[in-house]
C-alpha positions as CSV (number, residue, x, y, z in Angstrom):
1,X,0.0,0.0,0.0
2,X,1.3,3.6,-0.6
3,X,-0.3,6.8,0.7
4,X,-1.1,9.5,-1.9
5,X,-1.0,12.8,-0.4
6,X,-3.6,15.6,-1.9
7,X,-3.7,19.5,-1.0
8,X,-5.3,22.6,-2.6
9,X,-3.2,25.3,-3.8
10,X,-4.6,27.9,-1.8
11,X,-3.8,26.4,1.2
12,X,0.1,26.0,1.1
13,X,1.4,29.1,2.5
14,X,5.2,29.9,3.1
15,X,7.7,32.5,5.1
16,X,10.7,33.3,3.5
17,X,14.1,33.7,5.4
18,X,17.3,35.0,3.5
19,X,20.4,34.3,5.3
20,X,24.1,35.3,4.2
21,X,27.2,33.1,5.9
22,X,30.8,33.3,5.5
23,X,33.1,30.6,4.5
24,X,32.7,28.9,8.0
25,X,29.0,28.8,7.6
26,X,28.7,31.9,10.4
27,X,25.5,33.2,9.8
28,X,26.3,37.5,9.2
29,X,23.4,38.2,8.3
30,X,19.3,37.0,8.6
31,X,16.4,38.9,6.8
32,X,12.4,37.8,6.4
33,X,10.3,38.9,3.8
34,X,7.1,40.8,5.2
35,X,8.1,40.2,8.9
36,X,8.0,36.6,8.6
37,X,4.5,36.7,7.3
38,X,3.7,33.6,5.5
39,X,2.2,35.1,2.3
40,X,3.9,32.8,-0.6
41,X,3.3,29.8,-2.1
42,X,2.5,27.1,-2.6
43,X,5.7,26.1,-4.7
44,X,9.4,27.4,-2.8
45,X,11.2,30.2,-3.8
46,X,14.1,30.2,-5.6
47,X,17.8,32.5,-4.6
48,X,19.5,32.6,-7.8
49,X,22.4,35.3,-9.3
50,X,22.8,36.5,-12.6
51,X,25.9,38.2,-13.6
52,X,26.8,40.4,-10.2
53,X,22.9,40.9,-10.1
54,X,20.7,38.6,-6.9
55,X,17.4,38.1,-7.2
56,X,14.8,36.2,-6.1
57,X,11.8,34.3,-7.9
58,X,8.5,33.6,-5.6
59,X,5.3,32.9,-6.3
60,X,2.1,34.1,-4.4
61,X,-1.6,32.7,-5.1
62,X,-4.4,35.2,-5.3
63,X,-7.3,33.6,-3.7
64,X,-9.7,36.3,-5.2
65,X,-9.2,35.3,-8.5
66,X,-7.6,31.7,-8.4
67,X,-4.6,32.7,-10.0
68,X,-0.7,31.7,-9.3
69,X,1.5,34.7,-9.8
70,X,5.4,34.2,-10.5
71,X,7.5,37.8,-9.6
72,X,11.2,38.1,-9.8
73,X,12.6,40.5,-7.6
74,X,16.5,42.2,-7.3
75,X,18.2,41.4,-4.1
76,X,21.0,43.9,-1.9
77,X,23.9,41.0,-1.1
78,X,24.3,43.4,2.0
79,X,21.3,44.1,3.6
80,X,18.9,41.1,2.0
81,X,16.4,43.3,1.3
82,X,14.6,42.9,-2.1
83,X,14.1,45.5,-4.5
84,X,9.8,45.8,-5.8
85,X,8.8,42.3,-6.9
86,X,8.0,42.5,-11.4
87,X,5.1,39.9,-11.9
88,X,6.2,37.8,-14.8
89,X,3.4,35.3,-15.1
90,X,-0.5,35.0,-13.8
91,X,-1.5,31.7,-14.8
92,X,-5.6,30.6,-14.0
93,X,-5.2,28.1,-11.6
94,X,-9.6,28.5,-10.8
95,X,-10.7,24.9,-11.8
96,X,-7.9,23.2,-9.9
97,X,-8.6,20.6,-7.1
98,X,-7.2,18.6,-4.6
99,X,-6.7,15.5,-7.5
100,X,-4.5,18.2,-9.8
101,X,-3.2,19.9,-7.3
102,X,-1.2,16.4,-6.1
103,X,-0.3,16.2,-9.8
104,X,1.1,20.1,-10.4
105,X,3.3,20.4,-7.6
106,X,5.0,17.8,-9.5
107,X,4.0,18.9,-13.0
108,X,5.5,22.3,-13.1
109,X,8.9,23.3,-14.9
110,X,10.6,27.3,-14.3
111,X,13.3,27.2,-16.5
112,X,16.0,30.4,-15.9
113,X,18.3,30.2,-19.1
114,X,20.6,33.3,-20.0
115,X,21.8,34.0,-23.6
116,X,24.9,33.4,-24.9
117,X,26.5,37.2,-23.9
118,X,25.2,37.0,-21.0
119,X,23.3,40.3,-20.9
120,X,20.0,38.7,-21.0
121,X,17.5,36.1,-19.3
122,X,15.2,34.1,-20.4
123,X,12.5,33.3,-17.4
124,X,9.7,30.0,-18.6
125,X,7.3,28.6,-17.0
126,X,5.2,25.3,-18.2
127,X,3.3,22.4,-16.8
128,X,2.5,19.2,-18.1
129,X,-1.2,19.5,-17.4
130,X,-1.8,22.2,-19.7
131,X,-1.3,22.7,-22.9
132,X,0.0,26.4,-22.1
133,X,3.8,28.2,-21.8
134,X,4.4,31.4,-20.7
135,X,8.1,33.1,-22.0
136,X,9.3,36.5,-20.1
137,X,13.0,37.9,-20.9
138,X,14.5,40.7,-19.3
139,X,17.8,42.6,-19.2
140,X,21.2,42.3,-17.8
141,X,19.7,44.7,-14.9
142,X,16.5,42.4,-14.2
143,X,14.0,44.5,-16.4
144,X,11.2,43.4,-18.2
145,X,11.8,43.6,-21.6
146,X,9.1,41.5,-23.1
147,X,6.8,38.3,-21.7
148,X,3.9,36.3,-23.7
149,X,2.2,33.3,-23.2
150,X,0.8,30.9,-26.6
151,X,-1.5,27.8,-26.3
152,X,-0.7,24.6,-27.9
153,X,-3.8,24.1,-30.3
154,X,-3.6,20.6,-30.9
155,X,-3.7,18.7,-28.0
156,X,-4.6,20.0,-24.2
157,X,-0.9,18.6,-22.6
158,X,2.6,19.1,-23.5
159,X,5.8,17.4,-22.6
160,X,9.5,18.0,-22.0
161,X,9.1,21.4,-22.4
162,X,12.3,23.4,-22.5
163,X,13.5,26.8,-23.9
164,X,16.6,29.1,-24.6
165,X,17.3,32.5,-25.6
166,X,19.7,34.2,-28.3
167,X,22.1,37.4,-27.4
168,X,19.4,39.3,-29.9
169,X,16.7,38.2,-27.2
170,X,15.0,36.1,-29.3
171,X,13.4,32.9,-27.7
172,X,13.5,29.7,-29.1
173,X,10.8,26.7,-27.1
174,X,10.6,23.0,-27.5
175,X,8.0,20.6,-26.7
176,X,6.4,17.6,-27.5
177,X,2.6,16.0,-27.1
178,X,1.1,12.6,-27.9
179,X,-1.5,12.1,-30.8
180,X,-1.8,8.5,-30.0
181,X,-0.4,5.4,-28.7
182,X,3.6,5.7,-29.0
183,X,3.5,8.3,-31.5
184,X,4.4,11.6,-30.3
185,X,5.0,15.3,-32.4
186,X,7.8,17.4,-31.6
187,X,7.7,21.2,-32.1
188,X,10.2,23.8,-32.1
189,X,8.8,27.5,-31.5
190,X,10.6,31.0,-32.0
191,X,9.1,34.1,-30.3
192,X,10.1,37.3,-29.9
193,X,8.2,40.6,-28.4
194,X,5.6,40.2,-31.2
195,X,4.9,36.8,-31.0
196,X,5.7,33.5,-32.9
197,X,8.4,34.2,-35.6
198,X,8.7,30.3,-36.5
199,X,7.7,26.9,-35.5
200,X,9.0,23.6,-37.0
201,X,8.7,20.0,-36.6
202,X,11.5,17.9,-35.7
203,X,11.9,14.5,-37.2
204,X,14.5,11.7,-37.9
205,X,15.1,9.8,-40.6
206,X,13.6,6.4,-40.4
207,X,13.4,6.5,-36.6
208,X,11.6,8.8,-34.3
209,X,12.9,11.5,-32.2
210,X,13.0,11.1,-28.3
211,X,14.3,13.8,-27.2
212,X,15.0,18.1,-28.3
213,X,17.9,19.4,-26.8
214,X,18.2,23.4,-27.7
215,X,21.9,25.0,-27.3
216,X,22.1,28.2,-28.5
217,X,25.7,29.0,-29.8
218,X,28.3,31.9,-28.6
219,X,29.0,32.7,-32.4
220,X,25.4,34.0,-32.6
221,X,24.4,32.6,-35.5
222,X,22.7,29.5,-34.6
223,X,20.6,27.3,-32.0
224,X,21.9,23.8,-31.9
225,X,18.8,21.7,-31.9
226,X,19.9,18.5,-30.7
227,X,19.0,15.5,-29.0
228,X,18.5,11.3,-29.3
229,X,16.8,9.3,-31.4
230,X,14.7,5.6,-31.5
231,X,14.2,3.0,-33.8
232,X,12.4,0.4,-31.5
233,X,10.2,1.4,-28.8
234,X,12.2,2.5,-25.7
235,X,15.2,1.7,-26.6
236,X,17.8,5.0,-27.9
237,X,19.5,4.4,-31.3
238,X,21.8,7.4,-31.3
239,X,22.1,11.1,-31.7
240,X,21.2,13.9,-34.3
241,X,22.2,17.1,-34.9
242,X,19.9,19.8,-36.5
243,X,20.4,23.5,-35.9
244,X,18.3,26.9,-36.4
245,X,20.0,29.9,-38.2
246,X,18.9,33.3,-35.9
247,X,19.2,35.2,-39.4
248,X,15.7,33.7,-40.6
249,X,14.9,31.1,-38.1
250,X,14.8,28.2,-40.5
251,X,15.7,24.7,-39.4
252,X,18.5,22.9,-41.6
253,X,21.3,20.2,-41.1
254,X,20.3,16.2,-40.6
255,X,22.8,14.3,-39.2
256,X,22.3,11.0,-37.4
257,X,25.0,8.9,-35.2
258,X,24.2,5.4,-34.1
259,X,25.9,4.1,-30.7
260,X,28.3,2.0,-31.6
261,X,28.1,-1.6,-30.9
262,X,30.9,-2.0,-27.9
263,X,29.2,1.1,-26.1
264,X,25.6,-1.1,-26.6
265,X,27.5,-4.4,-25.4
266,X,29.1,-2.4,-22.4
267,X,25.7,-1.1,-21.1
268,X,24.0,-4.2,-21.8
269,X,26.3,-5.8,-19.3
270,X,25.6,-3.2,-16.5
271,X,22.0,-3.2,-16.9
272,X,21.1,-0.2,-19.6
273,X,21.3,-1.5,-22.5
274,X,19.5,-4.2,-24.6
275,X,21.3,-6.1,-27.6
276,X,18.1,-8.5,-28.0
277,X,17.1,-7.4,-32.0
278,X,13.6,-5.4,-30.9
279,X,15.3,-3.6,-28.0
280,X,18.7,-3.5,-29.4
281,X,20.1,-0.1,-27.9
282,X,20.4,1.7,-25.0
283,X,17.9,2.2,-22.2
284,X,15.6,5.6,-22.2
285,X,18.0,8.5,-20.6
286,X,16.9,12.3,-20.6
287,X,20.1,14.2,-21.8
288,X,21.7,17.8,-20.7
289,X,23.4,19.9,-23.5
290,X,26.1,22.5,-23.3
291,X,28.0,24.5,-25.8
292,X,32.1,24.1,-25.0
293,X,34.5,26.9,-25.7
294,X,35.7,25.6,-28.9
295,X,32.3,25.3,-30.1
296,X,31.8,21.5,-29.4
297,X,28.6,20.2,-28.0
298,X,29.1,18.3,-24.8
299,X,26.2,16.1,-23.4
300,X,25.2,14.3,-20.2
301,X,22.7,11.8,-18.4
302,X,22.2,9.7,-15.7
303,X,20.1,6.5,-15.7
304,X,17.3,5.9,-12.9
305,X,14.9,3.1,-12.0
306,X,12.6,2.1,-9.7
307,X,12.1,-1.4,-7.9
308,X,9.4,-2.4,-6.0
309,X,9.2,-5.4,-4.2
310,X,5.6,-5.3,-2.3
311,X,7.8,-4.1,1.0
312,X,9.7,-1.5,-0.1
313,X,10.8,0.8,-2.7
314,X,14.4,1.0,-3.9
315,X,16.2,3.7,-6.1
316,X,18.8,3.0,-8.4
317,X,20.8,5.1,-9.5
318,X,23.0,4.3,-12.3
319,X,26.1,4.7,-15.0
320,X,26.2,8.4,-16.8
321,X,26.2,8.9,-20.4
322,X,28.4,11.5,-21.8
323,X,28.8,12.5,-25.8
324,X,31.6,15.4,-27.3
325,X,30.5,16.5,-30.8
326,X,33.4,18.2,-32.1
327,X,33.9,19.0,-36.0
328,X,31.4,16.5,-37.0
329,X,33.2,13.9,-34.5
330,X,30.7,12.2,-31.9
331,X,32.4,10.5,-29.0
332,X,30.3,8.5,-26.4
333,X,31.0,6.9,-23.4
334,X,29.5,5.7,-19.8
335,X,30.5,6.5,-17.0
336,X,30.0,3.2,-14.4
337,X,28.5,3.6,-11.2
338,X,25.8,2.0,-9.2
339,X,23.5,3.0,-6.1
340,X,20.4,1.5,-4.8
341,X,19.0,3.9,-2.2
342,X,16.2,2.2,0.3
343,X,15.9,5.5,2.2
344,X,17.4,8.9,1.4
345,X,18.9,9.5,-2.2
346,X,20.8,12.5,-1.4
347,X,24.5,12.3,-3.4
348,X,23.2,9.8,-5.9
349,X,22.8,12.3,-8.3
350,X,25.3,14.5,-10.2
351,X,26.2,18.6,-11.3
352,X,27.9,18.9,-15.0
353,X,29.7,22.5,-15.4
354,X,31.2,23.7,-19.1
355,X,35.1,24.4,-18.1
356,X,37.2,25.8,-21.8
357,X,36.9,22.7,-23.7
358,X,35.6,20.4,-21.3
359,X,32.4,19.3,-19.0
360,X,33.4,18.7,-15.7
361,X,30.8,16.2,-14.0
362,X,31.1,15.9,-10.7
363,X,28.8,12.9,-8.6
364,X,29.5,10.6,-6.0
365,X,31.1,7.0,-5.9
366,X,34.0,4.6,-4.1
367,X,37.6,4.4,-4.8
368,X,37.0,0.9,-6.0
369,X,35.1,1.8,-8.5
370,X,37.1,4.6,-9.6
371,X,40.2,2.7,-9.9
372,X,38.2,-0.3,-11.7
373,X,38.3,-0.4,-15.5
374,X,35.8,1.8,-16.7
375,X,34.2,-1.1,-19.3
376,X,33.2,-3.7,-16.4
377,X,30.5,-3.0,-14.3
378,X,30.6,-0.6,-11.7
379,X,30.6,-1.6,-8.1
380,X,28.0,-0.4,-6.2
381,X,28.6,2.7,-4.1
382,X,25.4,2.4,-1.4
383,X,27.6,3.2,1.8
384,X,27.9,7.2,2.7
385,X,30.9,6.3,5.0
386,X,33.0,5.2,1.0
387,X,31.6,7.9,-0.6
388,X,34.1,10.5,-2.6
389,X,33.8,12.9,-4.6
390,X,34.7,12.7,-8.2
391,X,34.9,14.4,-11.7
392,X,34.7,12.8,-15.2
393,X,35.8,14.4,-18.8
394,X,36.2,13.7,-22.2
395,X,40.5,14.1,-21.9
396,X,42.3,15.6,-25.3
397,X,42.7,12.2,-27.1
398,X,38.8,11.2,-26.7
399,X,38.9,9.3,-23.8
400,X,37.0,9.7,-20.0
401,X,39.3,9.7,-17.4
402,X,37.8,10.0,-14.2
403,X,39.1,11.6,-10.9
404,X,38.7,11.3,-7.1
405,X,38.8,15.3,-5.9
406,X,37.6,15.1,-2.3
407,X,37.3,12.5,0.0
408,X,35.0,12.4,3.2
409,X,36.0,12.1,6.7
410,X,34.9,11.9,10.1
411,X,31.1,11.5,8.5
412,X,31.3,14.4,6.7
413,X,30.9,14.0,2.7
414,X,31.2,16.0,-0.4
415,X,28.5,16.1,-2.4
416,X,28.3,16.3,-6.5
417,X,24.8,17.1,-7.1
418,X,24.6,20.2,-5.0
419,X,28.4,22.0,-6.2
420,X,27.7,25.0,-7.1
421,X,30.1,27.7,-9.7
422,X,31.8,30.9,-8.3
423,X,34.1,31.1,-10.5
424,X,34.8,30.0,-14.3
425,X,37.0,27.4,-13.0
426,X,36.5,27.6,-9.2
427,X,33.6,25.5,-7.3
428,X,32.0,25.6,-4.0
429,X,31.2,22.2,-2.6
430,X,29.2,21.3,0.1
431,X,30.1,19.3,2.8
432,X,27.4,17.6,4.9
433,X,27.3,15.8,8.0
434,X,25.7,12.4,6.8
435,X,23.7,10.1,9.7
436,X,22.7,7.0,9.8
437,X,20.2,5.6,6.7
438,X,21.3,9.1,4.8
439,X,19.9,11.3,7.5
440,X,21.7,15.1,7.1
441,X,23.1,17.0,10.7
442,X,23.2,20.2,11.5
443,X,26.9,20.1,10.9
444,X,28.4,21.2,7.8
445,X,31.6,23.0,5.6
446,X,32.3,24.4,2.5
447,X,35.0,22.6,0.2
448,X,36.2,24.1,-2.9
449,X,37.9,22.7,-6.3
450,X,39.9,24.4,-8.7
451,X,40.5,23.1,-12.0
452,X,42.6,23.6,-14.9
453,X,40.8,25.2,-17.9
């Protein structure tokens, strides 16, 4: 039996506290928005930075009119205090219940994306019970400069939504919805302050897509559109490459890479992969993309699956792919590792950063494993007390290496998934007092890595 937990929107209501700590974690300074007063909700806020700029994003539901509002808001890194809160988005939440409401706190997707130069963000806001997305971009000093909404006509859900934004402030949206039993449309969208400048369809040849990836490029002149392709059900063939030119926003290019055969066998052998002839390929696996220095593309992913055994649910956490697509040359390879979390799954998860010409990805696993070869199966890192921290690349010559960069000690450990940039090639890290069954103290440090661009 599992419980299933329902709430109405209205009704979750939240304080928010702003707190700024030096590099011992002493707290300097503590500030609460309206006294303390808990007036937002019901998703959390968000403390994010963009160029020297703070700011928060909150939401706040008006009861009058049964609408969720999303404002952004400039904060002082002295004082705490915000500047006046811009509403982005008011989307109608009236008809909602307690059933939908279960299914939106986990249905919703803000996406914060800045463009290439830097002197403009892209704020988006979607759900996967609605058929609607709502785009706002604003400048390098947090104003408005444009926001609009658009309805998918044909069907009343969308998926995977995702979005990006060009230095000309143009913004580019993906998405894709179901028009029957495993067959699914993918759409590419291009809006600007007067609306929809383009849309397109993206397909493959002889397969069908499974996932758009957009990347827009630092020369300007293009939006890598990107992603993996399928030619039996759930099972991933490869990768394509299309791209959008910002000059007149038409989609061109159609290359396809199949996974080569030893990368199929290898995760076939640690349990994400299939070479049997109607599943031959790899396992399902939702992708990042980023846009090196050089120009290359650099993805990543992490495999996940669920076991239930009628007592209890475990979490595994699995090998992650990584792909370089440099001058027409696509390299792939998997990164081993293994967790099966029965409790807490903090640290089984990972953080990838561009660095120059490489993708550092930093996650958590054991020395054995890290000193195993990286073509047999991992072995599996389910103790806190072995866990390290460690970073994988794509080296110069094509190949992963994979490093051990902090170690833990005297239950303390570094975690991957929550590192966080401060520099172009400097990284806070956290470092958590871990209890027993994954439990987190009150105890806890700051690490940092440097690493060679």
């Amino acid at each position: 039996m599992q419980l299933i937990y329902t709430f109405k929107l209205s009704k979750v209501k939240m304080g928010i506290k702003l707190f700024r700590f030096d590099s011992t974690m002493k707290v300097l300074k503590k500030y609460d928005l309206l006294n303390g007063e808990k007036k937002f909700g019901p998703f959390p806020a968000e403390l994010r930075k963009f160029g020297s700029k703070f700011y928060l994003l909150y939401y706040i539901y008006e009861e009058e009119t049964g609408s969720l509002k999303l404002f952004i808001a400039s904060i002082d890194p002295e004082t705490l205090q915000p500047g006046e809160g811009t509403l982005l988005f008011e989307m109608p939440q009236a008809n909602t219940g307690l059933f939908k409401s279960e299914k939106l706190y986990d249905a919703v997707s803000v996406q914060v994306k800045a463009s290439p130069n830097d002197k403009k963000l892209l704020v988006s806001w979607s759900s996967t019970l609605s058929n609607r997305f709502y785009l706002a971009v604003l400048d390098k000093d947090l104003a408005l400069e444009w926001k609009k909404d658009d309805i998918v006509a044909k069907t009343d859900k969308i998926q995977e939504f995702t979005s990006c934004l060009d230095d000309n402030g143009i913004a580019y949206t993906s998405y894709q919805y179901s028009t029957g039993k495993d067959e699914w449309v993918y759409k590419v969208g291009v809006y600007s302050f007067s609306g929809k400048l383009k849309e397109h369809e993206v397909k493959t040849r002889d397969s069908k897509v499974y996932q758009v990836l957009l990347i827009p490029s630092k020369s300007g002149k293009l939006v890598h559109v990107i992603g993996s392709y399928s030619e039996h059900p759930f099972a991933l063939s490869g990768l394509y490459q299309k791209a959008i030119s910002t000059a007149d926003y038409l989609l061109q290019g159609d290359t396809q890479t199949p996974f080569s055969k030893e990368l199929i066998e290898q995760l076939t052998a640690d349990g994400w992969a299939s070479t049997k002839e109607k599943k031959y390929g790899l396992n399902d696996v939702r992708l990042q993309g980023f846009e090196l220095a050089d120009g290359s593309l650099a993805l990543v992913g992490m495999w996940r699956t669920t076991n239930w055994t009628g007592r209890a649910t475990f979490n595994i956490s699995g090998s992650l792919l990584h792909a370089r697509i440099h001058e027409g040359v696509v390299r792939v390879a998997s990164i081993p590792k293994y967790r099966v979390s029965a409790g807490s799954t903090i640290g089984d998860s990972y953080a990838a950063f561009p660095c120059g010409n490489k993708l550092f990805i930093f996650y958590n696993d054991n020395e054995d494993n890290l000193k195993r070869d990286p073509l047999k199966p991992p072995t599996s890192s389910n103790k806190y007390k072995n866990a390290v921290l460690a970073a994988a690349y794509f080296d110069g010559d094509g190949t992963i290496r994979r490093e051990m960069v902090m170690n833990n000690a005297d239950g303390f450990v570094p975690f991957g998934e929550f590192i966080r940039p401060v520099a172009p090639d400097k990284f806070l890290v956290p470092v958590l007092e871990v209890k027993g069954l994954g439990g987190i103290g009150d105890e806890g440090k700051w690490g940092t890595i440097k690493v060679k661009m």
